[in-house]
N, C-alpha and C positions, 0 to 999 in steps of 0.2 A: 387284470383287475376284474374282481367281480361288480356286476351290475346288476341293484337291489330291482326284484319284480316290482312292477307300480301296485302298491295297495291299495286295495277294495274296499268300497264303502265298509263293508260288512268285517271287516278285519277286525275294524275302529268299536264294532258293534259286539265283537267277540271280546276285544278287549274291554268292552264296558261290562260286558257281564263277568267275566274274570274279575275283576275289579269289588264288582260285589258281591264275588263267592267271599273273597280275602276279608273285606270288610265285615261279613257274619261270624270270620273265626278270629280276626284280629281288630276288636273294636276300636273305638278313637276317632270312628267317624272323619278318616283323610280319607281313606280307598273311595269312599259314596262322592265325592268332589272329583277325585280323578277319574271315575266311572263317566260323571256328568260329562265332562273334559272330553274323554273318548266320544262318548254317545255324540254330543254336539261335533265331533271333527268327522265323526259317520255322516252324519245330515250335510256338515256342509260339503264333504266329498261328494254325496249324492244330488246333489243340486250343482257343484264344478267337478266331473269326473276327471278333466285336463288336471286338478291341481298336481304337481310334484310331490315326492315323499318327502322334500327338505322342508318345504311350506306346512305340509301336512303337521310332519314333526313340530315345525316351530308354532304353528298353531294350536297344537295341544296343548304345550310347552306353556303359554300365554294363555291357554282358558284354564287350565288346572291352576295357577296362581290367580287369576281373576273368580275361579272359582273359590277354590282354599280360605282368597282372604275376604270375600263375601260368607260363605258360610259359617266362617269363625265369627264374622262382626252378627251375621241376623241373629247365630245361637246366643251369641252375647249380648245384644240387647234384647231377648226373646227367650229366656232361660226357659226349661220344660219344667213344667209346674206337677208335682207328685203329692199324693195324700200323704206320702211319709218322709217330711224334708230331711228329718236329724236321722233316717235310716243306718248310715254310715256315721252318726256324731252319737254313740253311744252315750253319752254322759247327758248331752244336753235334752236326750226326752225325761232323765228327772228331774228339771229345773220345772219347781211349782209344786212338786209333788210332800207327800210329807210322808214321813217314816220314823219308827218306834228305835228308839236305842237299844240292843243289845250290851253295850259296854259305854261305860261312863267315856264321858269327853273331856280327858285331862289336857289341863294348860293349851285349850282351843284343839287340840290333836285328838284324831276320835276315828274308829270305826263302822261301818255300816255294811250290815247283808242287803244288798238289794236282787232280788231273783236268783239268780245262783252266783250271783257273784258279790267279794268284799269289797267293799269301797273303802277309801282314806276319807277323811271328812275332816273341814278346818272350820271353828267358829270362833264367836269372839268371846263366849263365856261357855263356862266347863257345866256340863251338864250330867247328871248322874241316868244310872240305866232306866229303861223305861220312860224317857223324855222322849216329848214328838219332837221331828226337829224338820223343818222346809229347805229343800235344796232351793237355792237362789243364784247360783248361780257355779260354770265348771272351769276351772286351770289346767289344763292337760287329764292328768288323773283324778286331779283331787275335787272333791264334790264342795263347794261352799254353801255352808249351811249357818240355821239360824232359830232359834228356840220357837216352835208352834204356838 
């Protein structure tokens, strides 16, 4: 039977920074939790060097969930506050905004250029070309709009 060598503090410390090579190239923000995980079962090797590798392991084991599910709750009550919230919600930085009709809005159905791209547009009265019309508000694709 093989017989695992006793791990070194510093093992645990190598693993931590392993940990967050992976998490720079694979984000998701779990590898920075099991990093912490590592780094804390280094410290506490280094203050018990007698601990076993079975203790060791299962104390990782037990900080990386006690980490996981503390970092996921602080992110969650603690969201990261950005100058550009709708970044990734294209639709909804024109809600507010107003634009010139290119083509009449038949039977509420309508299109719109906005920067390089065509938008669908739904309203509730038909409006002819060169109407201003206010996005108010987005359904997946479609912009809802409303006579300026």
């Amino acid at each position: 039977m093989v017989e695992i060598e006793q791990i070194q503090f510093w093992h645990w410390w190598v693993a931590a920074f392993v940990f967050l090579i992976i998490e720079i190239f694979a984000p998701g923000v779990v590898f920075l939790w099991l990093a912490i995980a590592a780094g804390l079962v280094g410290f506490i090797l280094l203050a018990l060097p007698e601990t076993t590798w079975q203790v060791q392991i299962l104390a990782f084991a037990v900080l990386s969930v006690i980490a996981v599910y503390g970092g996921r709750t602080y992110l969650k009550n603690r969201p990261i506050e950005t100058d550009r919230p709708n970044l990734n919600r294209r639709g909804e930085q024109y809600v507010g905004r107003l634009f010139t009709l290119q083509e009449p809005v038949v039977n509420g159905l309508g299109k719109i250029k906005v920067d390089d791209s065509i938008w669908k547009i739904e309203g509730e009265a038909d409006l002819p070309t060169g109407a201003q019309v206010k996005v108010t508000s987005v359904e997946g694709t479609i912009l809802k709009v409303e006579p300026a």
